[in-house]
ZASEDREN-753905 format. One record per residue (C-alpha): x, y, z; residue number from 0; residue in three letters. Coordinates in nm, 4 decimals. Example, Ala and Ser with C-alpha at 12.3 -4.5 7.8 and 13.67 -1.06 7.14 Angstrom:
<nodes>
[[1.2300,-0.4500,0.7800],0,Ala]
[[1.3670,-0.1060,0.7140],1,Ser]
</nodes>
This chain:
<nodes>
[[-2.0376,-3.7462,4.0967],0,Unk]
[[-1.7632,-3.8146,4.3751],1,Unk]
[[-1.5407,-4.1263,4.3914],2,Unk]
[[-1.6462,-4.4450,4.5431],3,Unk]
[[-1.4855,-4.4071,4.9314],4,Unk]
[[-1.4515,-4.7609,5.0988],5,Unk]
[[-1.6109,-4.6904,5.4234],6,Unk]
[[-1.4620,-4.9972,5.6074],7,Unk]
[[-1.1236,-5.0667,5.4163],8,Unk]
[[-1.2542,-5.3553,5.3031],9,Unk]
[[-1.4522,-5.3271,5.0468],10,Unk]
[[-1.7569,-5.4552,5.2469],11,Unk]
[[-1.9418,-5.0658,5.2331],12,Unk]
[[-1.8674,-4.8568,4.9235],13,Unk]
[[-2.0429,-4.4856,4.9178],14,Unk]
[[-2.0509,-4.3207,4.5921],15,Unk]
[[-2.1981,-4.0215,4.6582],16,Unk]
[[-2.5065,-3.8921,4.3694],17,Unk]
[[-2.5840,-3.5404,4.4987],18,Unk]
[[-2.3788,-3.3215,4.7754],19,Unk]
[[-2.5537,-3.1658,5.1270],20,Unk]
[[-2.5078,-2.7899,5.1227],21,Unk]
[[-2.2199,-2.6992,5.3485],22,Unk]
[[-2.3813,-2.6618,5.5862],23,Unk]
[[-2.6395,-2.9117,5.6086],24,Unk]
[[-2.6381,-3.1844,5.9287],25,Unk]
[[-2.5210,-3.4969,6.0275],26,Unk]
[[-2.5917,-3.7672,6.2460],27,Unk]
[[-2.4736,-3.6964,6.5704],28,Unk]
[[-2.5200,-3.7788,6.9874],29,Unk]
[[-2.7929,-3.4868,6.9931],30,Unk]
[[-2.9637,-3.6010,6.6522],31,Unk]
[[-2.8971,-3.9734,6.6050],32,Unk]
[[-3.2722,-4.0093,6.4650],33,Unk]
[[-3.2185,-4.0027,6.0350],34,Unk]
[[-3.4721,-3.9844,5.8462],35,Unk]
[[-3.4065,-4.1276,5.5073],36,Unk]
[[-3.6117,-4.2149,5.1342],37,Unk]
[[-3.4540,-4.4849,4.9840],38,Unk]
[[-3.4589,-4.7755,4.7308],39,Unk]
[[-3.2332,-5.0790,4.7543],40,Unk]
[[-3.2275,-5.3074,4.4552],41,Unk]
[[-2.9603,-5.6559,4.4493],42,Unk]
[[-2.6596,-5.5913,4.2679],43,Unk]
[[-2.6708,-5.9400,4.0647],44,Unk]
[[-2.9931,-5.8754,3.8912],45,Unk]
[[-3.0576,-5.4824,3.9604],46,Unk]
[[-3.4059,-5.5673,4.1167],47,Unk]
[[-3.5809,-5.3729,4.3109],48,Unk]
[[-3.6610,-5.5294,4.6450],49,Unk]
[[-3.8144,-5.2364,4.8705],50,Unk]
[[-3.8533,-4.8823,4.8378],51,Unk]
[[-3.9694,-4.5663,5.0097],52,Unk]
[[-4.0657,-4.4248,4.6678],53,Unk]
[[-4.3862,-4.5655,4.5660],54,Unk]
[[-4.5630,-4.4283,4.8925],55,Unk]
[[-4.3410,-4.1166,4.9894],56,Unk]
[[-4.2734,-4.2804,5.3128],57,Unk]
[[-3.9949,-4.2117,5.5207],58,Unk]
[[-3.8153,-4.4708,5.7097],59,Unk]
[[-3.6575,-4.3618,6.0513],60,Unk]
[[-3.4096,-4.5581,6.2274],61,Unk]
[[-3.1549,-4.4436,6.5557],62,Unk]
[[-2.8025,-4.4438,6.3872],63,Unk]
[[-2.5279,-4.6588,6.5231],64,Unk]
[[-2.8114,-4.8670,6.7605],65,Unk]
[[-2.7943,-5.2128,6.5370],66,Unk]
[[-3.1723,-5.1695,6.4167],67,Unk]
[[-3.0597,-5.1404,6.0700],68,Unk]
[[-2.8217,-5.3353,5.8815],69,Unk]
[[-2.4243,-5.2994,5.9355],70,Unk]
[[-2.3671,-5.0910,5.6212],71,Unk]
[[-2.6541,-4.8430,5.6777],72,Unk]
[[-2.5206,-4.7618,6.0209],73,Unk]
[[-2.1888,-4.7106,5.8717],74,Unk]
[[-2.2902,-4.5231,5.5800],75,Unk]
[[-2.5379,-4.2846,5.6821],76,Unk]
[[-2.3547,-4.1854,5.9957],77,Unk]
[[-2.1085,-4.0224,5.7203],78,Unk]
[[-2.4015,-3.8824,5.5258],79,Unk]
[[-2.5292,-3.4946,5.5614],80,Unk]
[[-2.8702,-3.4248,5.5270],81,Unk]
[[-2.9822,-3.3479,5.1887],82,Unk]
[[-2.6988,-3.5717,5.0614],83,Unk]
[[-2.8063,-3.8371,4.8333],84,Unk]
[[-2.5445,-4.2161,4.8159],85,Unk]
[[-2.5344,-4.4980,4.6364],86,Unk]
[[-2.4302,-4.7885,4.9230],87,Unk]
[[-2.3090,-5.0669,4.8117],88,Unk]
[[-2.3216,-5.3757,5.0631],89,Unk]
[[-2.1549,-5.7054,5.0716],90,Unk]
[[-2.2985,-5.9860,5.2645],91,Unk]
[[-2.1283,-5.9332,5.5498],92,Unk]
[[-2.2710,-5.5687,5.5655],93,Unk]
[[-2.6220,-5.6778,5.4967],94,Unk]
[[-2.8491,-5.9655,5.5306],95,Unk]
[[-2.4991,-6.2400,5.5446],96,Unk]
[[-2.5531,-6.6147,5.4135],97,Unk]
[[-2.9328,-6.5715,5.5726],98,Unk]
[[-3.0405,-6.3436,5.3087],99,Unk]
[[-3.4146,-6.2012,5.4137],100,Unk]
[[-3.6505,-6.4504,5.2368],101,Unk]
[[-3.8114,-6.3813,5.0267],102,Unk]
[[-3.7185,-6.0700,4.8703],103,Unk]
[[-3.2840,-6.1206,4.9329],104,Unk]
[[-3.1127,-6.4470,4.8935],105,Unk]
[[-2.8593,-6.5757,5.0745],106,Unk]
[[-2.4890,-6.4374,5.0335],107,Unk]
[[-2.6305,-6.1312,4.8373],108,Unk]
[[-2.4729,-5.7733,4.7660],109,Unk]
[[-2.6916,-5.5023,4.8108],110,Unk]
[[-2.6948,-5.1387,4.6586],111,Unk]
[[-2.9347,-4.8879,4.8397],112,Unk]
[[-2.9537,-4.5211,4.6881],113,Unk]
[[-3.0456,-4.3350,5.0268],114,Unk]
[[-3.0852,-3.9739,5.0684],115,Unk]
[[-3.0827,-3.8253,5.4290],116,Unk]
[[-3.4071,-3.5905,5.4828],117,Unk]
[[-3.3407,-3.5216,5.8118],118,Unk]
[[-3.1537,-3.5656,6.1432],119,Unk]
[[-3.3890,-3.5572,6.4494],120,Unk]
[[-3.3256,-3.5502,6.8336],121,Unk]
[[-3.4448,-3.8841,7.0345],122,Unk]
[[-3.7706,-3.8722,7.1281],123,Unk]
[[-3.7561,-4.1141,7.4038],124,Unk]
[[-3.5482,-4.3951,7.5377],125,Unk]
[[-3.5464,-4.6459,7.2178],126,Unk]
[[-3.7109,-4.6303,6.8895],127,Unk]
[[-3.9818,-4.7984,7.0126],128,Unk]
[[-4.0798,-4.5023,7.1795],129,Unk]
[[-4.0338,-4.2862,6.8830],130,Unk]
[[-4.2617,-4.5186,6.7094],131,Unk]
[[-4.4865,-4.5484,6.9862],132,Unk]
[[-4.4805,-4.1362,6.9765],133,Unk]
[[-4.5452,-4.0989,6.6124],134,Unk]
[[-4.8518,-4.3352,6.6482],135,Unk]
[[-5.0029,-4.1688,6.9342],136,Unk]
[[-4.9513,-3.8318,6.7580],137,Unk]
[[-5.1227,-3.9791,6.4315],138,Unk]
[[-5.3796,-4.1192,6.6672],139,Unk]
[[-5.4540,-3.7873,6.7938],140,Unk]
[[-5.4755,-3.5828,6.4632],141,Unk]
[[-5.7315,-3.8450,6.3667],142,Unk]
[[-5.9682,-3.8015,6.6478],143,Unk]
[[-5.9267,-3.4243,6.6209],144,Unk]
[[-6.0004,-3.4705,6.2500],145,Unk]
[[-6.2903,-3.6192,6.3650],146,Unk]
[[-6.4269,-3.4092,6.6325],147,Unk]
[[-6.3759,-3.1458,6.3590],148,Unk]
[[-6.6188,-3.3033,6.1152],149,Unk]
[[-6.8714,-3.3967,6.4296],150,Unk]
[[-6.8957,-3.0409,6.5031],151,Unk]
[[-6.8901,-2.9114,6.1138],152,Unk]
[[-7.2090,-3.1725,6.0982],153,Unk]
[[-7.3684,-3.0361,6.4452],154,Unk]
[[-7.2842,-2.6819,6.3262],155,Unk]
[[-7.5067,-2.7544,6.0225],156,Unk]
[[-7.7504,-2.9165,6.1864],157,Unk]
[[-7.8461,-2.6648,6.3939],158,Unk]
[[-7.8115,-2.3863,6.1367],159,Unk]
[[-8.0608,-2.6483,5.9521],160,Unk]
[[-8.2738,-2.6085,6.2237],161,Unk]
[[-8.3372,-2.2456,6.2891],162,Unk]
[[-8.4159,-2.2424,5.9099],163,Unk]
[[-8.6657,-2.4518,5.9967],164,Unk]
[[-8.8049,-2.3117,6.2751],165,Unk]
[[-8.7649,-1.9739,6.0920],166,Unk]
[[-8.9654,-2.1345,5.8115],167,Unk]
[[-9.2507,-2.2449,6.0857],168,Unk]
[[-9.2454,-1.9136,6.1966],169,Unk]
[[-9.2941,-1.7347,5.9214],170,Unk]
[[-9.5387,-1.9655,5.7937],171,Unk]
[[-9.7275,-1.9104,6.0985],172,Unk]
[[-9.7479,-1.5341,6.0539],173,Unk]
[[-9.8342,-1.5269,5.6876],174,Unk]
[[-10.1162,-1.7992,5.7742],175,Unk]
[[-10.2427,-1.5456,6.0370],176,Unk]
[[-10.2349,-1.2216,5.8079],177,Unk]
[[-10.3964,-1.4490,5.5811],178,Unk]
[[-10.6980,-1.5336,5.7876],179,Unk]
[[-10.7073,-1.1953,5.9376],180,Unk]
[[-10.8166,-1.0017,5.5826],181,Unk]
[[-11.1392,-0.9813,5.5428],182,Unk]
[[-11.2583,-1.0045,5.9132],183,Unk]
[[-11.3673,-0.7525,6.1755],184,Unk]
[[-11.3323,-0.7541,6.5098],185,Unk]
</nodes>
């Protein structure tokens, strides 16, 4: 495991990093500022857990270096490579300050994420609500063609249904008229 580095000379961000990128691996940059990152932050006084992408396998995405995040994470993960895995450790001033985020962080509290970068993405659109906006309408549309799918598996069977049936008829049909034709002349 590497040293702690002091990311703002301060002490206010502290990266200890768990696991190392391959060399080659990407970072953050102007042409992929989207990071996609699993990640669990707990509070540093008591070690709980207060969110984490863990339990569901989600991934949270976020535009490095645009303020949608807190101060630390933009810091941090601009510095990460992806594959890397870092414990961040965040004072106050870094985080959620003397507001805290009721209910889950309290005021004034120091915060230790352990994030791992899965990916660095290009911008989709103008601001993340776009990419958001993107991702929904492209979940949107796998469920309707997940849909249609199953409509036309079910109409599919239906109609093969069908002709069995009307085979069936048929065939019932012709073995009631060989039936009633034995025995008779014409």
């Amino acid at each position: 495991m590497a040293d702690a580095i002091d990311l703002t000379g301060d002490g206010g961000v502290i990266k200890t990093t768990v696991r190392k990128s391959k060399p080659d691996a990407v970072a953050p940059t102007e042409d992929f500022p989207v990071a996609d990152v699993h990640y669990e932050g707990t509070l540093a006084d008591t070690g709980e857990v207060f969110d984490t992408t863990h339990e569901d396998n989600t991934i949270f995405s976020f535009e490095v270096g645009k303020g949608s995040v807190i101060k630390a994470w933009d810091i941090a993960v601009k510095t990460m490579k992806v594959g890397e895995i870092a414990k961040i450790t965040c004072k106050p001033e870094y985080a959620y300050g003397s507001a805290g985020s009721p209910p889950d962080i309290p005021p004034d509290a120091t915060l230790i994420f352990e994030v791992e970068l899965v990916a660095c993405k290009p911008r989709k659109g103008s601001s993340l609500g776009s990419v958001s906006e993107e991702r929904a309408r492209l979940d949107e549309l796998k469920k309707q063609r997940e849909i249609a799918a199953a409509a036309k598996e079910e109409e599919k069977k239906k109609r093969e249904e069908a002709k069995a049936a009307a085979a069936a008829r048929v065939q019932a049909k012709l073995d009631a008229k060989k039936g009633k034709g034995k025995g008779k002349s014409k």
